[in-house]
N, C-alpha and C positions, 0 to 999 in steps of 0.2 A: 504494500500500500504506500502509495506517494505520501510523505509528509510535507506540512507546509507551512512557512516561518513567513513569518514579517518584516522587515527592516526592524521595526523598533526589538524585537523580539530577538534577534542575531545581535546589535548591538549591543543589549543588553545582557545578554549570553558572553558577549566578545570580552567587556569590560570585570564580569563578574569572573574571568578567566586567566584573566591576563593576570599574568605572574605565576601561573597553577598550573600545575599537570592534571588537574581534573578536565573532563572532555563538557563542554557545553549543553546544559540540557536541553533535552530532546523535543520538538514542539507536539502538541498533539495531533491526534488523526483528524480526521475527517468525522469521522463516529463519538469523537470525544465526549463525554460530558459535558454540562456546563461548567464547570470550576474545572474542569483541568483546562480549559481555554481560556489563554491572556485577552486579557478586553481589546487590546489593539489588533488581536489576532483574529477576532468573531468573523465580520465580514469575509475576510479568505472563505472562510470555515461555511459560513452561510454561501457562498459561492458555490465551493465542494460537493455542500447537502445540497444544494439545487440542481447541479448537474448529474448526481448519482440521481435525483426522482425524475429529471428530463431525463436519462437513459431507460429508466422501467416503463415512464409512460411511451417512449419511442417505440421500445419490446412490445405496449398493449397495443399500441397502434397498430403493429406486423402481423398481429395475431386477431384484433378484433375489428381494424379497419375504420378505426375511429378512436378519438379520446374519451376516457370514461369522463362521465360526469362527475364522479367521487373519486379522490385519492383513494379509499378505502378499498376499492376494487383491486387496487395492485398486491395488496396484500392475498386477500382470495386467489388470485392467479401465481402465488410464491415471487410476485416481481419487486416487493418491499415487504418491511415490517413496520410495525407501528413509531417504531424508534426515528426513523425516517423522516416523518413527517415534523419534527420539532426542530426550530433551528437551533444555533448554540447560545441565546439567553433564554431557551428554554418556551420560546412562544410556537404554536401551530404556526408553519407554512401555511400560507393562503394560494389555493387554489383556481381560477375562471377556467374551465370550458368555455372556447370564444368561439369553438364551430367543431365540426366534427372533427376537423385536424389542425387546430388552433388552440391554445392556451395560454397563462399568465399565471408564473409561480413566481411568488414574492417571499421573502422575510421583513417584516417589516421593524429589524433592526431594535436597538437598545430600549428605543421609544415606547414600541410597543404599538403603534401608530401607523397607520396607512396611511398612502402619498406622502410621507415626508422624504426631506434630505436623506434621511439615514437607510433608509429601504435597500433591499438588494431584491432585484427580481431578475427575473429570467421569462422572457418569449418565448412559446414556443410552435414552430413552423417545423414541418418534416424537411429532414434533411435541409435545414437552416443554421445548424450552430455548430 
């Protein structure tokens, strides 16, 4: 599994090192927890979890020739599990259905709040990203 660091997050690793033979700690997965993910590091993270549920619904698409209406269905099909759909402060992913091969998966970030600055979403079109 790819890991994935932050600037802030290497620097701060860099600095807590320097001088030491101890190796820089390790950043979290993609699956992490909430508290084992650095705050400066969520976004990445919420990126991550958005493109692992844009690859299962792509899988639902192959197989049912449309986007489900519910997240929940990918689960039924063994294409996610429930853990999936939480980004890393611990909020539901927000889902739209915006046609049959059209969708809008969001996290909507620290806030907690839709349409703000902090949002991470993802489009999704077949074979578009």
């Amino acid at each position: 599994m790819a890991r994935l660091f932050t600037i802030a997050a290497l620097c701060a690793a860099l600095v807590a090192c320097k001088g030491s033979d101890a190796p820089p700690p390790a950043a979290a997965p993609a699956s992490a927890p909430v508290g084992a993910v650095a705050p400066a590091g969520r976004p990445a993270v919420a990126e991550a979890r958005l493109g692992k549920l844009a690859d299962a619904l792509d899988a639902y698409l192959k197989i049912h020739m449309e986007y489900p209406d519910l997240l929940e269905v990918l689960i039924r099909d063994d294409l996610a599990k429930p853990a999936d759909f939480d980004d890393p402060w611990g909020h539901r992913v927000d889902y739209t259905r915006r046609a049959s091969q059209a969708y809008l998966l969001c996290s909507r970030g620290r806030d907690n709040l839709p349409k703000t600055e902090d949002d991470v979403c993802l489009p999704g079109l077949p074979g578009k990203r």
